[in-house]
C-alpha positions in Angstrom: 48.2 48.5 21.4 49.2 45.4 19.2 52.4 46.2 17.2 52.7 43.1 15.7 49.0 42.3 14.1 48.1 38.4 13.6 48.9 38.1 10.1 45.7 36.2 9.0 44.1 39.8 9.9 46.6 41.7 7.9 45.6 43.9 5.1 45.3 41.4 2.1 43.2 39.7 0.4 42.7 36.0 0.8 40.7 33.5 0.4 40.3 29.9 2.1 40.5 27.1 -0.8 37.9 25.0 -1.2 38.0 23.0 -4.2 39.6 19.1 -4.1 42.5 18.3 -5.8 40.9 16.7 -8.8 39.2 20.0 -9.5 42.0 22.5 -9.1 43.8 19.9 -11.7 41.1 19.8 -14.4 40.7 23.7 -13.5 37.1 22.9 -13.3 34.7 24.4 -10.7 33.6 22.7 -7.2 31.5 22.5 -5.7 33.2 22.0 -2.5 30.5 19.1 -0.9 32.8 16.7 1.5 33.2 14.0 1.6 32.5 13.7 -2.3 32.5 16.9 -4.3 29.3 16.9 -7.3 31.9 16.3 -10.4 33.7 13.2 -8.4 30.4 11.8 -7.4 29.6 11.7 -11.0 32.7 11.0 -12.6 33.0 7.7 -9.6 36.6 8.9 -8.9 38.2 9.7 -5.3 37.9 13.2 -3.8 40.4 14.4 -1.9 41.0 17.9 0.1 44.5 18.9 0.7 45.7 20.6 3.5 44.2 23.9 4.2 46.3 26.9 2.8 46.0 30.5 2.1 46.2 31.9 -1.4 47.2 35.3 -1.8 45.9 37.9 -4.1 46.9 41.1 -5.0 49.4 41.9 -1.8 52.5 40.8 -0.3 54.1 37.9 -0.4 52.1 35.1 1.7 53.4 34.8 5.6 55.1 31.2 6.0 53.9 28.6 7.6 54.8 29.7 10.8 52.7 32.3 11.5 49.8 29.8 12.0 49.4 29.5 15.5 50.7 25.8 16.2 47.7 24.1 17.8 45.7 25.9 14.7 47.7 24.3 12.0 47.4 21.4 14.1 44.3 21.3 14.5 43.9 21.6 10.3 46.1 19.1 9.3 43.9 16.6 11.7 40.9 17.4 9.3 42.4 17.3 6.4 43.3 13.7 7.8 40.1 12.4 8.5 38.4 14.1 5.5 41.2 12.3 3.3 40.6 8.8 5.2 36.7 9.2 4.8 37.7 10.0 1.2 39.4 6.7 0.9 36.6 5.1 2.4 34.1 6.4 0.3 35.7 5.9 -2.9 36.5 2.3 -2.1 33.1 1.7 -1.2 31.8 3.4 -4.5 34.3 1.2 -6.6 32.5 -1.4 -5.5 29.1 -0.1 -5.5 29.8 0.8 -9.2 28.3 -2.1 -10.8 24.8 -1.1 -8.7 24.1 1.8 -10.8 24.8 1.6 -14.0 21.3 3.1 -14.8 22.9 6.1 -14.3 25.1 7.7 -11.7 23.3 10.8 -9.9 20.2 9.7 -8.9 21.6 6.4 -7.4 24.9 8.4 -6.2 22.9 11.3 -4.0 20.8 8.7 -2.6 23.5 6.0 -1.6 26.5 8.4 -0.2 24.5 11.1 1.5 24.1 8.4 4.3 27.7 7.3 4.6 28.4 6.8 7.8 31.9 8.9 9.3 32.9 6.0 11.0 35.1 3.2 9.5 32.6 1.2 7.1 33.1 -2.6 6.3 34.5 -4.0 2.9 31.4 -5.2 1.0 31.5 -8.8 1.4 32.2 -10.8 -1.6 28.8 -12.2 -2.0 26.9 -9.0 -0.6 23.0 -9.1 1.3 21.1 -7.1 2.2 22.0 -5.2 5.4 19.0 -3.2 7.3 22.0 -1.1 9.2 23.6 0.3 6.5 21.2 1.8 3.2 22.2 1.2 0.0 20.7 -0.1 -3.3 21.7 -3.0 -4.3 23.4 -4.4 -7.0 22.9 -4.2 -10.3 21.5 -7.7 -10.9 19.0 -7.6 -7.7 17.7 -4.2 -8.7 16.9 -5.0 -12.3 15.1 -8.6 -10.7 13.0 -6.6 -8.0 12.4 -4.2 -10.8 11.5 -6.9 -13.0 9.0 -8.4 -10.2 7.4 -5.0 -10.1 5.9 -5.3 -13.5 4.9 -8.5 -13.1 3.2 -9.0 -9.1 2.6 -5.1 -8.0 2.1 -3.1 -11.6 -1.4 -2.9 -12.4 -2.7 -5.5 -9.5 -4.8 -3.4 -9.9 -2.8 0.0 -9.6 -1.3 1.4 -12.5 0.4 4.1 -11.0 3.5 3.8 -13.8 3.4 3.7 -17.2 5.9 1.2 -18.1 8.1 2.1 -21.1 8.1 6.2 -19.6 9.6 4.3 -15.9 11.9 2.2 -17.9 13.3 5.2 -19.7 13.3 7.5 -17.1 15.4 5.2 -15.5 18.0 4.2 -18.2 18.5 8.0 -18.7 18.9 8.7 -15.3 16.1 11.2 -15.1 14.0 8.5 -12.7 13.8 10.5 -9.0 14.8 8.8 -5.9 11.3 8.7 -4.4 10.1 6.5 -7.3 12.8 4.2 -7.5 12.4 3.2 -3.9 9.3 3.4 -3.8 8.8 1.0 -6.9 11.9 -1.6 -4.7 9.7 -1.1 -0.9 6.7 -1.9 -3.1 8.2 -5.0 -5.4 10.9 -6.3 -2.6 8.2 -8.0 -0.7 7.9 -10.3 -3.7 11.5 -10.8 -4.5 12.7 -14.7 -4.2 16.3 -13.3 -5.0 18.5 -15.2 -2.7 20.1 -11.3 -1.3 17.5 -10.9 0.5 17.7 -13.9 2.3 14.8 -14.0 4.6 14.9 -9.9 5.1 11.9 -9.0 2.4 10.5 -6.9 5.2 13.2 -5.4 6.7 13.7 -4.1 3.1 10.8 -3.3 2.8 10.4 -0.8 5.7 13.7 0.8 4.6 13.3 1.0 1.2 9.9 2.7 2.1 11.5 5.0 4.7 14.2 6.3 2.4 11.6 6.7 -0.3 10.1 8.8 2.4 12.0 11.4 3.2 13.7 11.7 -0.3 9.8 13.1 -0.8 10.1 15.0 2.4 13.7 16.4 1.4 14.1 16.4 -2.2 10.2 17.8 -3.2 7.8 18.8 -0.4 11.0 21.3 1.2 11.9 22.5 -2.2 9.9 24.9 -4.2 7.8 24.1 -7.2 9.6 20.3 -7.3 5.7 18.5 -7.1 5.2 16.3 -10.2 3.9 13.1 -10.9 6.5 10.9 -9.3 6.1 12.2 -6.0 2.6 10.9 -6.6 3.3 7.8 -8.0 5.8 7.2 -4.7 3.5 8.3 -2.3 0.3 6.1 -3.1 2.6 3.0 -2.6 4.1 4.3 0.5 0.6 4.4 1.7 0.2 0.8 0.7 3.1 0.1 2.4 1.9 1.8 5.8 -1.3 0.8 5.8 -0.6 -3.1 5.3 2.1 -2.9 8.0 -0.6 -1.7 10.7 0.2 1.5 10.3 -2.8 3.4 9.7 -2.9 7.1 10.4 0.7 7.4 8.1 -1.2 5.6 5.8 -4.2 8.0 5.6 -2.1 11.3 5.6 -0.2 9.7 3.1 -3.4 9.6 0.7 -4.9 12.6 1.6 -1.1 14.1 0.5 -0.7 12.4 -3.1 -4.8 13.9 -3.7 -4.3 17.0 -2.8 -0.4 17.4 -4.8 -3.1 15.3 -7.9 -5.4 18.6 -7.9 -2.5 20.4 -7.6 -1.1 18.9 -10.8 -4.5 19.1 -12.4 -5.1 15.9 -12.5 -8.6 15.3 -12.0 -9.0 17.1 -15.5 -8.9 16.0 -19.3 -4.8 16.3 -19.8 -3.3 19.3 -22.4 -3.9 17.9 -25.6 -0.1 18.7 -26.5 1.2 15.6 -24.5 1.4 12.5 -26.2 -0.9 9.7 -25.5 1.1 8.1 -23.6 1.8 10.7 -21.3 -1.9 11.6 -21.3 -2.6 8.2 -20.3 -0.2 8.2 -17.9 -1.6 11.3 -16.1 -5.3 9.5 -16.1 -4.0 6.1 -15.0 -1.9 7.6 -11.8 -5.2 9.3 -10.7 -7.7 7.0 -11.4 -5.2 4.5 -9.1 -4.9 7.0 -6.4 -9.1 7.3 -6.8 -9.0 3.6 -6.3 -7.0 3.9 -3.5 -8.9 5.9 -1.5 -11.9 4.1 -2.1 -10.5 0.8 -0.5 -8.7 2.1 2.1 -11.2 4.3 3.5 -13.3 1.1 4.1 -13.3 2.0 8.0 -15.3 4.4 10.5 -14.4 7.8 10.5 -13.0 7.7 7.2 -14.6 9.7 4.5 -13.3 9.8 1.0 -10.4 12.2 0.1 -11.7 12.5 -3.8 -15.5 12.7 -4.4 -16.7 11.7 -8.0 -18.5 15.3 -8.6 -14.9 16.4 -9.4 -13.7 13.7 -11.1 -13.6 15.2 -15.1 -10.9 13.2 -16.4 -12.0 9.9 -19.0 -11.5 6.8 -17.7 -8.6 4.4 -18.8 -8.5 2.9 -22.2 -7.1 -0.9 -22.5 -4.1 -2.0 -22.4 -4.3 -2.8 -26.2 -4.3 0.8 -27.2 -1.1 1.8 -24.9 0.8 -1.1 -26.6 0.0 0.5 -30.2 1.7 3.6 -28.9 0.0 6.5 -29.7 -3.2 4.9 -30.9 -5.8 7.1 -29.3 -8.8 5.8 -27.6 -12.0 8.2 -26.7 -13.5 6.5 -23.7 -16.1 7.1 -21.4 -16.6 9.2 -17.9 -17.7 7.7 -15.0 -20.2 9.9 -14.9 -21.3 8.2 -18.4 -21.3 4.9 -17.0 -22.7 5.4 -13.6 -26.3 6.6 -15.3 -29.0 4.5 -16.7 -30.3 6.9 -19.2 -26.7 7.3 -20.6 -26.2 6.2 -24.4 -23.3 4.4 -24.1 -23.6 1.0 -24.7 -19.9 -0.3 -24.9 -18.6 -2.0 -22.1 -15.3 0.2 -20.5 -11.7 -1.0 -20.4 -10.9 -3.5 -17.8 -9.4 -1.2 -15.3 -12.3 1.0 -16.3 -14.4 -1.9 -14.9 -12.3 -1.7 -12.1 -13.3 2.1 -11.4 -16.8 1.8 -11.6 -16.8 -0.6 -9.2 -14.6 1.6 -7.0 -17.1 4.1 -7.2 -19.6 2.4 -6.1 -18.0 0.2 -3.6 -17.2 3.7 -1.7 -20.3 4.3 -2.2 -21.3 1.2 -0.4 -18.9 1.7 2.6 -20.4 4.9 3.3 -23.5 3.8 3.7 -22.1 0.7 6.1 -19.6 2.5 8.1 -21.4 6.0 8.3 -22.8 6.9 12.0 -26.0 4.8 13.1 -29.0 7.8 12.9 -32.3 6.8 13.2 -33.4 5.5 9.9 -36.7 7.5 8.1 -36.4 5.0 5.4 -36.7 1.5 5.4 -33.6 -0.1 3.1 -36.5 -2.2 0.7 -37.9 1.3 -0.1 -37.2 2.0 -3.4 -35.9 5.6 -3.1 -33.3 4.5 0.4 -29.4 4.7 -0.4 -29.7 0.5 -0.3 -32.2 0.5 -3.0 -29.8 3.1 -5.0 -26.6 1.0 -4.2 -28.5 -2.2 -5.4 -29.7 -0.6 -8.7 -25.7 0.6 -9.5 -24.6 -2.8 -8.7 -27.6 -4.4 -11.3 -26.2 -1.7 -13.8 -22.6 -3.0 -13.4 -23.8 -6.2 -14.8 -24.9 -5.1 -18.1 -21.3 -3.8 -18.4 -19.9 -7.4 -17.1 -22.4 -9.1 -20.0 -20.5 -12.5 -18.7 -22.0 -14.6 -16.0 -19.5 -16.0 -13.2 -19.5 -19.4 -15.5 -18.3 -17.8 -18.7 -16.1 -15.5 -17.0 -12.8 -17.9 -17.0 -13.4 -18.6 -20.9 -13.6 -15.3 -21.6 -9.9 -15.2 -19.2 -8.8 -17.8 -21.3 -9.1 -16.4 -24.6 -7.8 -12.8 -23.4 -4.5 -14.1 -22.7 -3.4 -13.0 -25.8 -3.5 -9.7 -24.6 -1.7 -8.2 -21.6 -2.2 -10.4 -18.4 -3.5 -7.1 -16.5 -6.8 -7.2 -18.3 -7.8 -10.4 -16.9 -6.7 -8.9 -13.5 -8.2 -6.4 -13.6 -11.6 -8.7 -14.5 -10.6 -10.6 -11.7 -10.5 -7.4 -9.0 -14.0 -6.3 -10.8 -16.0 -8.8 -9.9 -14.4 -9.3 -6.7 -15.0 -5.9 -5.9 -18.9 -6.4 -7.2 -19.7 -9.4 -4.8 -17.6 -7.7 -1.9 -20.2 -5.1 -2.4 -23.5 -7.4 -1.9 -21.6 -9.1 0.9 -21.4 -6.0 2.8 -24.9 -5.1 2.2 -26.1 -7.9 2.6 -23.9 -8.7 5.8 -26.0 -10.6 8.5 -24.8 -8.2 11.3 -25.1 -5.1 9.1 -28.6 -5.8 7.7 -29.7 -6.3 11.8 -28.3 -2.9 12.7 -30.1 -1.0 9.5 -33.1 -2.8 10.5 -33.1 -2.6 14.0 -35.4 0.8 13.7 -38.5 -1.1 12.1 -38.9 -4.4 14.1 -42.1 -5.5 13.8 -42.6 -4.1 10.0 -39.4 -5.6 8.5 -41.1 -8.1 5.9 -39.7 -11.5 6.3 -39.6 -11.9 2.5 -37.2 -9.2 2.4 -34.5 -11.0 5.8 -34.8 -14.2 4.0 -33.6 -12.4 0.5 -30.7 -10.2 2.0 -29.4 -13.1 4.4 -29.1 -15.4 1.2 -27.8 -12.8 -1.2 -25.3 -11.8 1.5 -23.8 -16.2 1.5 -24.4 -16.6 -2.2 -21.9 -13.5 -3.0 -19.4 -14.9 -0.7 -19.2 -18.2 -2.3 -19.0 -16.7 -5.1 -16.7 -14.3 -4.6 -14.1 -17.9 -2.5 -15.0 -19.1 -5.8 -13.7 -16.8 -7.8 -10.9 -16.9 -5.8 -9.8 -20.4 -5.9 -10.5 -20.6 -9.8 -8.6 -17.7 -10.6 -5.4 -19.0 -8.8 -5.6 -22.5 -10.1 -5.8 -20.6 -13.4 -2.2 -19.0 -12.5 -3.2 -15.7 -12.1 -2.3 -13.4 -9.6 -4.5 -12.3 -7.0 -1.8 -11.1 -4.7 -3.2 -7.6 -4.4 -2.9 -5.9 -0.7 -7.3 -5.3 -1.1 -7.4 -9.3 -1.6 -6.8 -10.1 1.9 -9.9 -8.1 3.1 -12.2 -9.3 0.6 -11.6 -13.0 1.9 -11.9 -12.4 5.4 -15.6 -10.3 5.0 -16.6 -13.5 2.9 -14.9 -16.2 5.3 -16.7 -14.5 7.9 -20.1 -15.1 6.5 -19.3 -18.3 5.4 -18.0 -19.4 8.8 -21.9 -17.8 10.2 -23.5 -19.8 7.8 -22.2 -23.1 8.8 -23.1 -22.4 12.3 -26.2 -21.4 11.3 -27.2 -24.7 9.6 -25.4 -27.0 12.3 -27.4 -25.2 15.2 -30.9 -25.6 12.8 -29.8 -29.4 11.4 -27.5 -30.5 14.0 -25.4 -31.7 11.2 -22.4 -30.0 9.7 -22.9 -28.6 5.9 -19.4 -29.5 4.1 -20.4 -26.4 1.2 -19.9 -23.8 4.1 -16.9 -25.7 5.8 -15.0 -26.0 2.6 -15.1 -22.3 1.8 -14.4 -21.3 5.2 -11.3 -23.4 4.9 -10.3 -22.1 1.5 -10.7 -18.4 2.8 -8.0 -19.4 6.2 -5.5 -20.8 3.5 -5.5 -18.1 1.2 -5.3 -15.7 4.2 -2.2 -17.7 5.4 -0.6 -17.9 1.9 -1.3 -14.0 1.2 0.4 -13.6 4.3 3.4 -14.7 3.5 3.7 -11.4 1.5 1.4 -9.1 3.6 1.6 -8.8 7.4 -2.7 -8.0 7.4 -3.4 -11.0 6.2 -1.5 -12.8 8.3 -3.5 -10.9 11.2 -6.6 -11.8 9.6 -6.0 -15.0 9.1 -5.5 -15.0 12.7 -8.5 -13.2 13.7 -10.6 -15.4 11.7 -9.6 -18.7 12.6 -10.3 -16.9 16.3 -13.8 -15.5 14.6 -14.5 -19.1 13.9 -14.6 -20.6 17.2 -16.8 -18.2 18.8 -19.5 -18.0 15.6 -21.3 -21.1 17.0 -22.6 -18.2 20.2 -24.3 -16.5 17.0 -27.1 -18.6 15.1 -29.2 -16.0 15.4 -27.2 -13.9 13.2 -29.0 -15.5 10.3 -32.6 -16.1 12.1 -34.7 -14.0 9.8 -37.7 -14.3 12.5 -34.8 -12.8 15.1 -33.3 -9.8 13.4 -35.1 -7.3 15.5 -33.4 -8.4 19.0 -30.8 -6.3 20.2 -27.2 -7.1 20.5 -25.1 -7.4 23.3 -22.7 -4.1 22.8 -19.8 -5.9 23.5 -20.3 -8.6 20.8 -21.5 -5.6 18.6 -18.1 -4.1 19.1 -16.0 -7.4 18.1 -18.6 -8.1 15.0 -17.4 -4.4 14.6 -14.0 -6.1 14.5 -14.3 -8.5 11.6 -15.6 -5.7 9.1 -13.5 -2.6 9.5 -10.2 -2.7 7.3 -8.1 -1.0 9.7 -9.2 -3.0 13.0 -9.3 -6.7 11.0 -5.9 -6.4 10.2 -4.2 -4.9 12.6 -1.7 -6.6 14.8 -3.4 -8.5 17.5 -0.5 -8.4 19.9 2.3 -6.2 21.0 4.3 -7.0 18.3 3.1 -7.8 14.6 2.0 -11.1 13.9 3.5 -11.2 10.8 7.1 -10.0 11.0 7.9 -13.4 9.9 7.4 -15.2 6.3 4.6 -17.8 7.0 2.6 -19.0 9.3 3.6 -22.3 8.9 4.8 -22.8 12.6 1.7 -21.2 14.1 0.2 -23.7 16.5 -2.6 -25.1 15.1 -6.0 -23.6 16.2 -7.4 -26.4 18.7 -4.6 -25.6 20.8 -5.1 -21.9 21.2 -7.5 -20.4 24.3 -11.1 -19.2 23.3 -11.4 -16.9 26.5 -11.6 -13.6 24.7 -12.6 -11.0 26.9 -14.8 -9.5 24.2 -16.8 -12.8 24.2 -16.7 -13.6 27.5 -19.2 -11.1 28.7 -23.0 -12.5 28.7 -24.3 -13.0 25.1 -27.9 -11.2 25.6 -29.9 -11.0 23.0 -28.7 -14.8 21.7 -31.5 -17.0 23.9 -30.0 -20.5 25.1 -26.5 -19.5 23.8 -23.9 -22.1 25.4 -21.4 -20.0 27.3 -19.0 -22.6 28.4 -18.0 -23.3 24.9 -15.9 -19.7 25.8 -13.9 -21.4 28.4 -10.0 -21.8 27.7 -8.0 -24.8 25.8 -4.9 -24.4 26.3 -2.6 -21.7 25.9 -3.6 -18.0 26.2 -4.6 -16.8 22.3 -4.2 -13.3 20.3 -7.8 -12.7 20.3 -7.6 -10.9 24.2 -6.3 -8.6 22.6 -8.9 -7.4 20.6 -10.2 -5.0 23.2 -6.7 -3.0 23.4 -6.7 -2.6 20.0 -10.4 -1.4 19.5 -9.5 1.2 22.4 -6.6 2.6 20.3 -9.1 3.3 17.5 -10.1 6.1 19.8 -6.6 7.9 19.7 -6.4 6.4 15.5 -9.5 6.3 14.3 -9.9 3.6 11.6 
């Protein structure tokens, strides 16, 4: 038997103190968080732990010292050590960080020091950048410009996820979560000229985005009853953000997250009348933009809509005119309303309002394009067929535009005494309307739908689709090009995607006519030329475009196999299936602007060093194979140039679609 008992197990009470020194002096509670207890983290002071000691209660006088057994007390005095240097650390690095976060210091402290690293950190340099290794915000200045950017290049182009004065208020009284915030920076950096970035946009980008993402993760989907509107508002950009940097499937779970946390917040419903109007129009803008959402992104095979319109009972937005009033209540329509002839209404909606309708029935139109191939029992010029019933929504839409294309600038023009985003929003309208008849009316899309009738398709009927189908995309380059010369911004991540469906016809149709004429047409050439510029300058900011651009530059040289794309008298011939799998390629979201090599095209900031297109090989496997279907096609004009291109690559990526379905 032990006669002399270890004195830490002797009968007394003690306890093992926790709080730092600054607390036991202000006799104020701690929390006891190393390296940076709660009230030093929001008071920006140092926080530091003495030595380990025992404080005796009721009992005995405490043992000395002594008693400890010598490699123990060792052993203690070493942490206290390293927790006092990576106290020093810390607080240096927050003295200097302290002119970051002046918006307020918890929301920007928790995020910033809870990945410290325990190793010796580097001074801040005296002019700091950005530095992908180690996350932090960034200074005060930087984060009020990207900030500032947000509300000018991202806000309401055509989302409207935020209500501006709420974001701005939330912020100042630090009541703005982390999510948001760096969501609002991953979605606003890419835009950012700030020199301290200096050539890292998308490297911010991705970790902005990836912080944002797990302070959802942490912060709200672990924690119980923490869903609000934030975590919606962060997560429909993060989508964005995945689904423009390739990565698809994230993308999609991403939606399919922020609608099912929207019906969890009741969002799809009239908001409680005891909000403000603000905040009720802040509830019906953030889902109306996650509506939108899904309706462009699930532009692909295999990927039906999250949100159907049946359950959509919420008004659509008012204008911006009435938010700036604050508090002057609107009463505006349903889409329900809008999307039915015999309705009474006979106001045209808001802007983004436009903007909805169209998103209805643009998904309406990509089901009907992307869904399985059955055996049609309905010819599309019957009047009761799903393209008769598209076409008749779209002729709707137009007594709501009650502006032609021509008038539509002056109308622009005189609306820029109100807020820009109305004439934005215009803008994505109508491009949304002709993206609609250019996908119905798609030469390769009209052959498949009518490849079940043959001999009774009425050529009447070919003729009208094939010129509806160029006549939107001109219009819709057009529209483009006039709208940027005017100095607006059509920077929106959908943007990129509309111009490559329309370059793509346009590049068919001057094929088309050289193969008939044997002269080149200069109309077709000059908007196939504006549609590759835009897609390079769009892709300065968004790595799809770039890949687009890319692909349809690459679409380009091969289009001259296809005349017959646009023979009326030929659109009952079967295609080849391997040319039916790369025309595949130019029209699903997800495959056109994916990367077409092992690493992403666009991990750079322009394409200005890209070699130029006459240089790069033409021997795509894809197009290589024999063209049947296409009688007299010239299949030496597939032979190399010059150096091997991206486009061999298409195959790989179509094969991962089976493991990601786009």
């Amino acid at each position: 038997m032990d006669l002399h008992p270890d004195p830490l197990h002797a009968g007394v009470t003690k306890r093992i103190r926790q709080a730092c020194a600054s607390c036991r002096r202000r006799k104020t509670k701690c929390s006891g968080e190393r390296p940076l207890c709660s009230h030093c983290r929001r008071n920006r002071q140092r926080c530091v732990y003495e030595p380990y000691s025992m404080t005796i209660g009721d009992g005995p006088p405490a043992p000395a010292p002594a008693t400890y057994p010598p490699d123990n007390t060792e052993l203690l005095h070493r942490i206290n050590r390293l927790e006092s240097r990576l106290a020093e650390l810390t607080d240096r690095s927050l003295s200097q960080a302290a002119p970051f976060v002046s918006h307020g210091p918890s929301a920007v402290h928790q995020i910033s020091l809870s990945r410290v690293p325990s190793s010796l950190v580097d001074p801040v340099p005296s002019a700091p950048r950005f530095n992908s290794e180690h996350f932090s915000l960034p200074p005060l200045p930087v984060l009020q410009s990207v900030i500032e950017t947000f509300f000018v290049h991202v806000h309401n182009q055509p989302y409207s996820y935020i209500q501006e004065a709420s974001f701005r208020q939330k912020l100042e009284t630090d009541t703005l979560p982390n999510c948001l915030l760096l969501a609002v920076l991953a979605s606003a950096v890419r835009f950012s000229s700030h020199e301290y970035y200096g050539g890292q946009r998308l490297e911010a980008t991705e970790v902005y985005a990836r912080e944002s993402w797990m302070s959802v993760l942490m912060e709200h989907l672990m924690a119980a009853d923490n869903l609000n509107l934030e975590v919606v508002q962060a997560v429909n950009m993060l989508a964005i953000v995945d689904y423009t940097a390739g990565r698809v499937s994230s993308a999609w779970l991403k939606i399919g997250l922020a609608a099912r946390v929207s019906q969890d917040l009741r969002l799809m419903a009239e908001p409680s009348g005891f909000l403000s109007f603000t905040e009720q129009e802040e509830r019906r803008r953030l889902f109306w933009s996650g509506y939108l959402l899904d309706r462009l992104i699930s532009c692909g095979k295999s990927r039906p809509l999250a949100i159907h319109d049946d359950d959509c009972n919420v008004q659509l937005p008012c204008d911006e005119e009435s938010i700036q009033m604050m508090g002057q209540r609107q009463n505006t329509h349903t889409l329900h309303e809008l999307l039915s002839w015999d309705s009474k209404t006979n106001d045209s909606p808001s802007p983004f309002g436009l903007v909805i309708l169209m998103a209805s029935i643009f998904g309406r139109c990509t089901r009907y394009v992307h869904r399985d191939l059955i055996p049609e029992r309905m010819p599309p010029w019957d009047t009761t067929s799903e393209f008769s019933s598209i076409n008749s929504l779209l002729l709707l839409t137009e007594s709501y535009f009650k502006r032609d294309q021509a008038s539509l600038f002056g109308y622009i023009y005189e609306a820029k005494r109100s807020p820009q985003s109305q004439a934005g929003h215009l803008i994505f309208a109508h491009t949304l309307f002709h993206l609609c008849h250019c996908l119905l009316n798609h030469p390769f899309l009209i052959r498949l739908r009518l490849k079940p009738f043959r001999s009774k398709i009425p050529e009447s009927f070919a003729i009208r689709t094939l010129q509806t189908g160029s006549d939107h995309a001109r219009q819709l380059l057009d529209l483009h090009r006039e709208a940027t010369q005017s100095g607006y911004l059509v920077q929106s991540s959908f943007y990129p995607y509309c111009i490559v469906i329309a370059g793509g016809i346009e590049s068919l149709v001057f094929h088309s006519e050289e193969s008939r004429t044997g002269l080149p047409s200069s109309q077709p050439s000059q908007h196939f030329s504006h549609s590759v510029n835009t897609l390079e300058s769009l892709g300065n900011f968004w790595a799809h475009a770039a890949n687009m651009a890319i692909r349809l530059r690459e679409f380009h040289a091969q289009a001259q196999t296809f005349p017959a794309l646009l023979d009326a008298d030929s659109l009952a011939e079967d295609l080849n299936a391997t040319v039916e799998e790369a025309l595949w390629s130019m029209i699903d979201y997800g495959v056109v602007g994916a990367g077409t090599g092992p690493t992403p095209i666009a991990r750079r900031n322009s394409l200005s060093h890209l070699a130029s297109p006459s240089s790069w090989a033409l021997g795509s496997e894809i197009f290589s194979a024999p063209l049947e279907g296409f009688d007299g096609a010239n299949t030496h004009l597939l032979d190399p140039v010059a150096t091997p291109t991206h486009f061999d690559q298409v195959n790989n990526i179509l094969d991962s679609t089976n493991s990601h379905p786009i």
